[in-house]
C-alpha positions, 0 to 999 in steps of 0.5 A: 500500500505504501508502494502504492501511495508513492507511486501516486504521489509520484506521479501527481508531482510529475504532473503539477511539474508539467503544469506549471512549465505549460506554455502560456499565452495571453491575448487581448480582446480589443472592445469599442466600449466597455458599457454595450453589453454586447461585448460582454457576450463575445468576451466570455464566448472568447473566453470559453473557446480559449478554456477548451483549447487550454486543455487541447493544447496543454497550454495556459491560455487567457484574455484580457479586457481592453476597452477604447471608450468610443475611439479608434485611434484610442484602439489602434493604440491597444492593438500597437500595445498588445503587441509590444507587450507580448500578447500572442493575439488580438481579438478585436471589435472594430471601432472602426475598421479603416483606422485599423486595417494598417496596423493589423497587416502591418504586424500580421507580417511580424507574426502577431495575428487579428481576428475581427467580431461583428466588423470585417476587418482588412488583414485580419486572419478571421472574421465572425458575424452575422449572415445579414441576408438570413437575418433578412429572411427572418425579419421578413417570415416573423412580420409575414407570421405576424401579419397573416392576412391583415397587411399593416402598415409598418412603422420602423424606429432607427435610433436618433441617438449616437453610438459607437464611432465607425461599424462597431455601433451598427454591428452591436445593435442590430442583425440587420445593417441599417441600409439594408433596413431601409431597402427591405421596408422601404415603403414603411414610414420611419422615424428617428428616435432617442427613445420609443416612450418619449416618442409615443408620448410626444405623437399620443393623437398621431399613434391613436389614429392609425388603424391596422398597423405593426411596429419595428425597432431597429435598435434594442436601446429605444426600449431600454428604459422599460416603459410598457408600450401602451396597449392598442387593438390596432396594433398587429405586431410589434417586433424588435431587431437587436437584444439587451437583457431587459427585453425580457419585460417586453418579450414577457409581458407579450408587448414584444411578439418578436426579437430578432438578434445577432448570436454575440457569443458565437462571434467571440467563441469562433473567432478566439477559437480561429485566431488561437488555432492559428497562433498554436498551430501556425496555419490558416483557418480553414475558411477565412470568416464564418457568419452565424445564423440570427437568434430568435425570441418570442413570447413562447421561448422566453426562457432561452432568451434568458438563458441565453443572456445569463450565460453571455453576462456571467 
């Protein structure tokens, strides 16, 4: 038995000797702004690829948070420190793509690799986002479902307020492009908005007289402050695209009947994943980019929707 223990011992000591003398690698996750609670989402699904393939590889791997509080030349000068500083790799949520792509091939050439989320990013070795064309298609089945024989007319609410310098404010808000927004309702009337409560506050007579109507948000931040939408037995459907946690309220309640969003997980699980493959095992990806299907939320699945918002904001 003695013999036995010895041997054990022996061998977890071997063990935590290897351990400790695993390769470690460090890389940088580049975020436009710390405060969208997307990036929460595609830092901890970065975080988890880089937790299995710690075990893959052998290697301690591990990410840490940058955040360039709205500004590009703020980020590119997080990229251009990583790097110096010995990061193995960046992860990064173009605040603005033609500010970075220099810099990104510049030192993809000393062997320090990018990856992009939500914006593609010239020189980067990956890139992962949505398939805008199939958030489209969704958009366009759910206001057909919704809509059934009625045939409304919409109503679409872009944001009034500003966001995110360059692409990083459009890819973190909605699944769907804004141009290609207003190409697919183009004869829906829209408006721009800061806040849909204070909008129907304001309009009360203009929103009382419509007959037959549906109504569609273009940003998950004009019902951030979570004031009812007020009840009306004109209204066919309301239906929103993009996602923040307190959508839960509407999607609950049923003032919501859709949501449509981008999986931000996903961006930041496959791109860490793609980028750490290619530091580790020196060869390309096996394709350059991968675009998600959108996820979507009713007042039927609403708790997947929360299931999916408490894994991404743990």
């Amino acid at each position: 038995m003695k013999f036995k223990n010895a041997i054990v011992f022996a061998l977890a000591a071997l063990l935590a000797a290897s351990a400790s003398g695993a390769e470690k690698l460090k890389f940088a996750f580049l975020s436009p702004d710390a405060r969208n609670q997307a990036n929460s989402a595609i830092f901890n699904g970065a975080r988890d690829a880089l937790s299995e393939l710690s075990k893959k590889y052998a290697a301690d791997m591990s990410l840490e948070f940058f955040s360039a509080d709205r500004s590009a030349e703020r980020q590119l000068s997080e990229l251009s420190k990583a790097y110096l500083d010995g990061f193995a790799g960046a992860l990064v949520v173009p605040a603005d793509p033609a500010v970075l792509e220099g810099k990104v091939a510049e030192l993809a050439k000393s062997g320090f690799f990018v990856a992009s989320a939500g914006a593609r990013l010239k020189g980067a070795a990956y890139f992962c986002g949505t398939d805008s064309k199939a958030a489209a298609e969704l958009a366009k089945r759910e206001i057909a479902r919704l809509s059934g024989s009625s045939k409304p007319a919409n109503y679409c609410y872009f944001p009034a307020f500003g966001g995110t310098s360059g692409a990083a404010g459009k890819c973190l808000s909605s699944p769907l492009p804004e141009e290609e927004a207003r190409s697919l309702f183009e004869s829906a009337e829209s408006a721009a908005i800061s806040s849909y409560s204070d909008y129907a506050s304001e309009r009360a007579v203009d929103i009382m007289r419509r007959d037959n109507y549906g109504e569609i948000f273009f940003d998950a931040r004009l019902l951030s402050n979570m004031v009812p939408i007020k009840p009306d037995s004109d209204r066919v459907f309301a239906v929103c695209l993009g996602s923040l946690p307190q959508l839960d309220f509407y999607l609950s309640s049923g003032q919501l009947d859709s949501c449509i969003y981008d999986d931000w997980y996903g961006w930041g699980y496959f791109a860490m994943r793609a980028l750490a493959e290619k530091v580790v095992e020196k060869r390309d990806p096996p394709e350059p980019e991968k675009l998600l299907k959108p996820l979507s939320a009713t007042p039927k699945n609403v708790p997947s929707f929360r299931a999916d918002w408490a894994k991404w904001l743990r």
